[in-house]
C-alpha positions in Angstrom: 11.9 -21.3 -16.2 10.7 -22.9 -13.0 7.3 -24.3 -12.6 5.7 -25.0 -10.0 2.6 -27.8 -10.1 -0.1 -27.2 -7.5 -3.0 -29.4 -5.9 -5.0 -28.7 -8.3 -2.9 -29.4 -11.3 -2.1 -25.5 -12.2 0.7 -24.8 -13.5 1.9 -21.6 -12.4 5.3 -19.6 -13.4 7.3 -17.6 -11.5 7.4 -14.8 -13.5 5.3 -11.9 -12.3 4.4 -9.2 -14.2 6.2 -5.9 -13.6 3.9 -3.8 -14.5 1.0 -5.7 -13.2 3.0 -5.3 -9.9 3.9 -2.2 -10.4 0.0 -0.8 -10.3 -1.2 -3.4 -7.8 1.4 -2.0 -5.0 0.4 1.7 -6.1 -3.3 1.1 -5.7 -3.4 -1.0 -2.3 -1.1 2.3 -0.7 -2.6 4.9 -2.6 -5.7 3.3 -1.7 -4.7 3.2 2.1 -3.9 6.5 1.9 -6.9 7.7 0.2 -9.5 5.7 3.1 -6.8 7.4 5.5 -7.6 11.1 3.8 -11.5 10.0 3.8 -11.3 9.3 7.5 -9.8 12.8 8.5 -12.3 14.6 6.2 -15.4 12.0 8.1 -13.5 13.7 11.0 -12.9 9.8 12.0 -9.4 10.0 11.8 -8.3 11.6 15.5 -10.3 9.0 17.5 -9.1 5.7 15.7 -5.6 7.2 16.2 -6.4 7.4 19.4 -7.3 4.2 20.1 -4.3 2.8 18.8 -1.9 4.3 20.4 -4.5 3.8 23.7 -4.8 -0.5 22.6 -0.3 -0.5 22.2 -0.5 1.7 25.4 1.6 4.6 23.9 1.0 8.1 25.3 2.3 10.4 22.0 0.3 14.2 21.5 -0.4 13.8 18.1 -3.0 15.7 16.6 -4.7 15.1 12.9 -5.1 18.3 11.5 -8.0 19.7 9.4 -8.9 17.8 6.4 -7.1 20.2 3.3 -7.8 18.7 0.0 -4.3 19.6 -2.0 -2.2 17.8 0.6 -4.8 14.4 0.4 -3.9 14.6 -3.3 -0.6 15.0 -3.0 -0.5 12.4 -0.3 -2.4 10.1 -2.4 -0.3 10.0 -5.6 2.9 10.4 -4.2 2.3 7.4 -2.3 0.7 5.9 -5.9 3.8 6.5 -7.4 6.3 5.2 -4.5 4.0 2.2 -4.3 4.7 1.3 -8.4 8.4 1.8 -8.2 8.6 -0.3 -5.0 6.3 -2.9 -6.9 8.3 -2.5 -10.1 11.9 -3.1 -8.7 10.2 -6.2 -6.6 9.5 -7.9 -9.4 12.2 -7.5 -11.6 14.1 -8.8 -8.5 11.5 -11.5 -8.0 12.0 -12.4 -11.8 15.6 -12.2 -11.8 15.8 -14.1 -8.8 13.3 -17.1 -10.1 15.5 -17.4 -14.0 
């Protein structure tokens, strides 16, 4: 296995954790998308898209419906899920990669 000797003499491996990586890419996008579903119910959500497509200077109608509380759930763990597969196959790539 390939070490790697820091600054600070750490050693550190390059094996990552699957599973570790797994839940730490579903959290940060299901958390994303559970600020983003907070937002819309704050009512928050229209005007900061709004400005970013004003601050990239794109003109697109698109309009943030009503806040509905079975699609921000759905929304949420599907994207939970997506985000640990996608963080799962990284690191077995990342780990195979790094033998």
């Amino acid at each position: 296995m390939i070490r790697v000797l820091l600054a600070n003499n750490f050693i550190m491996d390059h094996y990552i954790s699957p599973t570790k990586t797994a839940f730490t890419l579903g959290a940060f996008i299901g958390g994303w998308h559970l600020v983003w579903s907070i937002l819309i119910a704050l009512g928050l959500a229209q005007p900061l898209i709004d400005f970013i497509l004003w601050a990239h200077m794109i003109s697109l109608p698109w309009v943030v419906k009503p806040f509905d509380l079975t699609a921000s759930a759905t929304l949420i763990v599907v994207t939970w899920v997506v985000g640990c597969v996608f963080g799962y196959i990284f690191a077995k790539i990342w780990n195979r990669m790094h033998r």
